[in-house]
N, C-alpha and C positions, 0 to 999 in steps of 0.2 A: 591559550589559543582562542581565536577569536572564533563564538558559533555562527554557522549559519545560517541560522534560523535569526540572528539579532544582526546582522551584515552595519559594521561602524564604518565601512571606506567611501571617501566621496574621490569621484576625479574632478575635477577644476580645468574645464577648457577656456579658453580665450580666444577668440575665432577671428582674427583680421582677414584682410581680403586678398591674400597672399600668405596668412600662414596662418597656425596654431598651437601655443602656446600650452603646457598641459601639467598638473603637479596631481599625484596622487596621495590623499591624505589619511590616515586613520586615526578617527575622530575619538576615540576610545581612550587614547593617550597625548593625540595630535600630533603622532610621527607621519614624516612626510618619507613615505616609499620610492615614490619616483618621481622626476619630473625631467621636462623636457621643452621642444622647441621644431615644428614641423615648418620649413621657412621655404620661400618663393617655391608657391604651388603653382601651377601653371606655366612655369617655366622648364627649360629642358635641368638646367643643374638644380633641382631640387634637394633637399638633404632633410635629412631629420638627425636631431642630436637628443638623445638621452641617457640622463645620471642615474643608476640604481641605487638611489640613498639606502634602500632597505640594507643591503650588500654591502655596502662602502665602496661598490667595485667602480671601475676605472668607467670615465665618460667617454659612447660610443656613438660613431656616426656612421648613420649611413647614407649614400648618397644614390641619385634618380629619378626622374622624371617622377614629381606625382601630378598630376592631371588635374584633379580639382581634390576638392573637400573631402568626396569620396574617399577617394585613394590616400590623403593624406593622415584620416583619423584609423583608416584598415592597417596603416604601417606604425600608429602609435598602439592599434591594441596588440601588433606584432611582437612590438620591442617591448612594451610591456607580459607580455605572454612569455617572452623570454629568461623572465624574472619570477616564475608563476603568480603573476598579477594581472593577469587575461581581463578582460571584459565580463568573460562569460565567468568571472569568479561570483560565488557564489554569497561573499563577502563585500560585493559591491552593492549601496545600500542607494547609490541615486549618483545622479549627474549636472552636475553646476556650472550655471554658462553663465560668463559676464556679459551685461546687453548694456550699451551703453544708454540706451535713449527708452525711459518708460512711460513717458510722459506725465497727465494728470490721472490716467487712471490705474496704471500699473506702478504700486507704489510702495509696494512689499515683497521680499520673495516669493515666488509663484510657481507652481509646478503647470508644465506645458500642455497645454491641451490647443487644438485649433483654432479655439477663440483668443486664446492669448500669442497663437503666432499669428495669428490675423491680424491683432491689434499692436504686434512688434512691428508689424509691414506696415501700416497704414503710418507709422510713426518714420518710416524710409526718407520724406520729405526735410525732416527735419536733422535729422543726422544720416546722411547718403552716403559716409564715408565708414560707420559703422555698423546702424541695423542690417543692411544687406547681408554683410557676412558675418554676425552673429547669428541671424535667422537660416544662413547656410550652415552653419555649425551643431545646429539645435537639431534640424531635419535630420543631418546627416547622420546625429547621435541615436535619433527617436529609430534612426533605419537597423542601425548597429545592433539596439538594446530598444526594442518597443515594451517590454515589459517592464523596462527600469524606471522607475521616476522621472522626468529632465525639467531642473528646476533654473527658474531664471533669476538671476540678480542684478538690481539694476544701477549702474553708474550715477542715475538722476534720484530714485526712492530716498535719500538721507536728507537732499536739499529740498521734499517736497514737505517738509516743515513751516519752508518759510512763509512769513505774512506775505498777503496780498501787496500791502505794501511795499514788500524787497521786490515779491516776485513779476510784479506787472510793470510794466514798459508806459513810456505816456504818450500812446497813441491811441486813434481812435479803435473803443474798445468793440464795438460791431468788427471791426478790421481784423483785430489783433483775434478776437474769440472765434471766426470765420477759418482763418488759418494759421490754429494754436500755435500765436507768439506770445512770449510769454517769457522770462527767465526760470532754466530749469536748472544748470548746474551739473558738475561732472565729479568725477572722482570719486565719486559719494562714497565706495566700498574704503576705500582709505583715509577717507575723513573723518569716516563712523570709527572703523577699528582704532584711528593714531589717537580722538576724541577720549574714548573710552580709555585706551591705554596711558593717556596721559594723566587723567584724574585717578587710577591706580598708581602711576610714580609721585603725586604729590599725595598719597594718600587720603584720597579723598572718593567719596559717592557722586559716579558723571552727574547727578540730579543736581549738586552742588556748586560746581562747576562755569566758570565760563572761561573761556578759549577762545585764540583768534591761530588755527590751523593755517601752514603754509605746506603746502605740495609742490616741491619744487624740483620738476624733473625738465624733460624735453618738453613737456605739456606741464604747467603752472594753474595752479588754483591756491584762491584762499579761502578760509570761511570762518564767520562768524557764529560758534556755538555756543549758548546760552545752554545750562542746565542739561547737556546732552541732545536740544534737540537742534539742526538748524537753521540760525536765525539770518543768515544772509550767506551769498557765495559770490567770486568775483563773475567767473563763467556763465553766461546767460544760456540763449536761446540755441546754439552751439559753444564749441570747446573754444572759440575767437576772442570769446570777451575775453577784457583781465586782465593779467601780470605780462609782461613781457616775456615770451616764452623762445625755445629752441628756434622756431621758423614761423611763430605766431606772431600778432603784431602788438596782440591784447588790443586796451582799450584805443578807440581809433575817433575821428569826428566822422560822421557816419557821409559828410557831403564830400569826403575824399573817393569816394565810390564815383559819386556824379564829377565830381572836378575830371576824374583820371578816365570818365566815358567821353566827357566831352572835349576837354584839351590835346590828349593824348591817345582818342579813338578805340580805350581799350573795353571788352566788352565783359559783360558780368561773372561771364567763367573768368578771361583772364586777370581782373582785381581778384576773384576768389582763389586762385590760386598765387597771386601775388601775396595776399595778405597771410594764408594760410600756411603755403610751402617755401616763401621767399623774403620773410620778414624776419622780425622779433632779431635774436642776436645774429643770426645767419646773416640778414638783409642787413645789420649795422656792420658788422666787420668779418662775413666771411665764415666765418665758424659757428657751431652752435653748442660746442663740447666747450662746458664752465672750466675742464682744466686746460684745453689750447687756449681759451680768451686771459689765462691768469698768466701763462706760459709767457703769451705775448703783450699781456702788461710789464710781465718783469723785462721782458725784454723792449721796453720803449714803446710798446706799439700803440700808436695815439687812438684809431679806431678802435681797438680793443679797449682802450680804457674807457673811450665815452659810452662803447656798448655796455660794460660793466656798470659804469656811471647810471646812464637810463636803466638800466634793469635795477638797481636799487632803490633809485629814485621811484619808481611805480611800486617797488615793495613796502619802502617805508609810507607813502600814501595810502596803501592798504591794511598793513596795521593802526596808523592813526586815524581811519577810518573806521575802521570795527570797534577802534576801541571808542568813540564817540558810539556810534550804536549798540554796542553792549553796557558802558558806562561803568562796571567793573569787571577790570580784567586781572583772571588767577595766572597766567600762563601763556605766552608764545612760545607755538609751537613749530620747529621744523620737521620738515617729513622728506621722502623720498631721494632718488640720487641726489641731486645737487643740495638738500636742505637737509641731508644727514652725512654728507663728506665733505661738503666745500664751506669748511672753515671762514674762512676771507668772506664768506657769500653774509652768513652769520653775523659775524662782528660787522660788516658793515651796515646794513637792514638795518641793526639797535644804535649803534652808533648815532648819538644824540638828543636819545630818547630818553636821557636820566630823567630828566620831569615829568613823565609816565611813568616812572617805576621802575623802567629799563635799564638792564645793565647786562653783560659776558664776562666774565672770567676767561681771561687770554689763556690762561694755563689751562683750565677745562674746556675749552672752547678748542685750543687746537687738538687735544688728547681724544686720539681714533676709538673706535669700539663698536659693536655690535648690538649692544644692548641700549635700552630707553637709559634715558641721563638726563642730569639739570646741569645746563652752564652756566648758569649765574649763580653770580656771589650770596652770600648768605644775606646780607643786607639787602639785596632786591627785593626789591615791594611785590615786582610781579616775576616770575620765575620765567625763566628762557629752558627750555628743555629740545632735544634731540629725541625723537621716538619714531627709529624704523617704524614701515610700515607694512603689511604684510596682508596685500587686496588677496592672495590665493585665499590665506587662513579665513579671511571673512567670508567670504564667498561660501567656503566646504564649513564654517560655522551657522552660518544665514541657510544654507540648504538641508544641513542634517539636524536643523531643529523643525526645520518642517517633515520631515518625513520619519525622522528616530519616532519608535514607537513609545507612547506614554506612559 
């Protein structure tokens, strides 16, 4: 039984600007007690959905107006109270928020105080579509639980490794240092964790290590890790830059912004949301789900194919690009929804790349699983590996080593 007086449980919020996301951990053993899903807050059909993994029992929902933040974090410490895993347990050792945007000086896990939500706001410029309502999440937690820890993790902290080099832009640099532009990088909780977990499936020490990590979900990131720490990401200044993603456009020539104000009269909100919400595979053929665009290659479908086409074509240019700046590579790695289910996504990326080292095994390549795996053949020079990724556990690991007592 766990005491407490030594409290091993983190919960794991994720706070978007319409829901909250929530998994409760116990660090002790790293069993996940509960988790859950608090979705379109602000609206009249609001609902919360949550699993009592402790229990094994049946997934429940309940549906309602939640109002804001408030009301929606009061109805998860509900359902979790239902389970006796309350807020006000005694067992709760701290609270872990993912913030997407930390910039240059938030660069580590960090327990909350009001100089570092000052400094999460001031950063609102830069990512508008996330600090906001991470910083509603944090508040809302500190109101909950004022005596509990509430520590931040930051989405950028993993890619503030890289050299000036990767990470500065070549503009004028008065310009760029006046209103911190700069490449900062995203994903960072899942590229540290899949990083790390990858140089445990080849057996190896991360310091040993180098890696060229692929995150390939609705939002797409790559990066390049040297020795565990890293050395370049594709995602810059926001989550825009990069890979062809769900409804992103990734990398872009930046005078398509001016061509589309001036030809076509549209103005800087509506390119940003063109590029943002109406691009990447959505904006080439309709869909952004990798299994309707394979659905509709087998079935003939000529825009689906070229969408597929382009999305790999940017991926394999981001692998033989890392692999030029890393200059030796132990390992590509896939990660997240579509870079740990979507086969076809896999074989085609390496597809080509034998004189890199690269290669897939069709038989291990299509064979499903849950766990970290190598799919290449035993003769590959550089290994191809599949390693879910699991940003909760990093987050409730990165928080409960700052506040577990020593």
């Amino acid at each position: 039984m766990t005491s407490p007086t030594s409290p091993t449980r983190i919960l794991v919020l994720n706070s978007g600007s319409s829901s909250v996301k929530y998994q409760l951990i116990d660090m002790a053993d790293r069993t996940r007690l509960a988790a859950g899903l608090a979705e379109r807050i602000g609206e009249e059909t609001s609902a919360v959905s949550h699993e009592p993994l402790a229990t094994g029992g049946e997934r429940r929902t309940r549906e309602g107006r939640l109002a804001d933040h408030d009301a929606a974090l009061k109805a998860i410490a509900d359902e979790l109270a239902v389970d006796g895993l309350g807020l006000d347990s005694p067992d709760l050792a701290a609270i872990g928020h993912r913030v997407v945007h930390g910039g240059l000086k938030l660069t580590e896990p960090t327990v909350v105080d009001d100089a570092v939500l000052g400094e999460i706001e001031r950063l609102v410029p830069v990512a508008p579509l996330h600090n906001p309502a991470n910083v509603t999440g944090i508040r809302t937690a500190r109101r909950l639980r004022p005596d509990l820890p509430q520590v931040a993790v930051f989405d950028t902290a993993f890619h503030s490794t890289m050299p000036e080099h990767a990470a500065r832009y070549a503009i004028d640099v008065e310009t760029a240092d006046a209103h911190r532009v700069r490449r900062y990088g995203f994903h960072g909780t899942s590229h540290a964790y899949v990083s790390r977990k990858a140089a445990q499936l080849l057996g190896k020490d991360p310091a040993e290590v180098n890696l060229i990590v692929l995150h390939l979900g609705n939002g797409a990131s790559a990066s390049a890790v040297r020795g565990g720490r890293c050395e370049d990401t594709s995602m810059g200044l926001t989550p825009l830059e990069g890979l062809v993603m769900g409804t992103r456009s990734g990398d872009i020539d930046p005078a398509v912004v001016f061509h589309l104000g001036r030809v076509a009269g549209m103005g800087v909100d509506e390119v940003d949301e063109l590029l943002n919400k109406r691009s990447g595979l959505l904006g080439l053929c309709g869909a952004n789900d990798m299994r309707e665009i394979r659905r509709r290659i087998d079935a003939g479908d000529a825009a689906a194919t070229l969408a597929f086409d382009i999305y790999i074509h940017r991926l394999k240019k981001y692998i033989g690009a890392y692999y030029a700046v890393l200059g030796r590579v132990d390992a590509v790695v896939f990660t997240a929804g579509v870079g740990e289910n979507a086969a076809p996504v896999r074989e085609a990326a390496v597809a080509g790349l034998e004189e890199l080292g690269l290669a897939v095994d069709g038989e291990l390549n299509a064979a499903g699983g849950k766990e970290a795996r190598l799919i290449s053949p035993e003769y590959a020079r550089v290994k191809v590996a599949v390693v879910p990724t699991d940003e909760e556990l990093e987050i409730a690991e990165q928080t409960y080593a700052l506040v577990a007592p020593s």
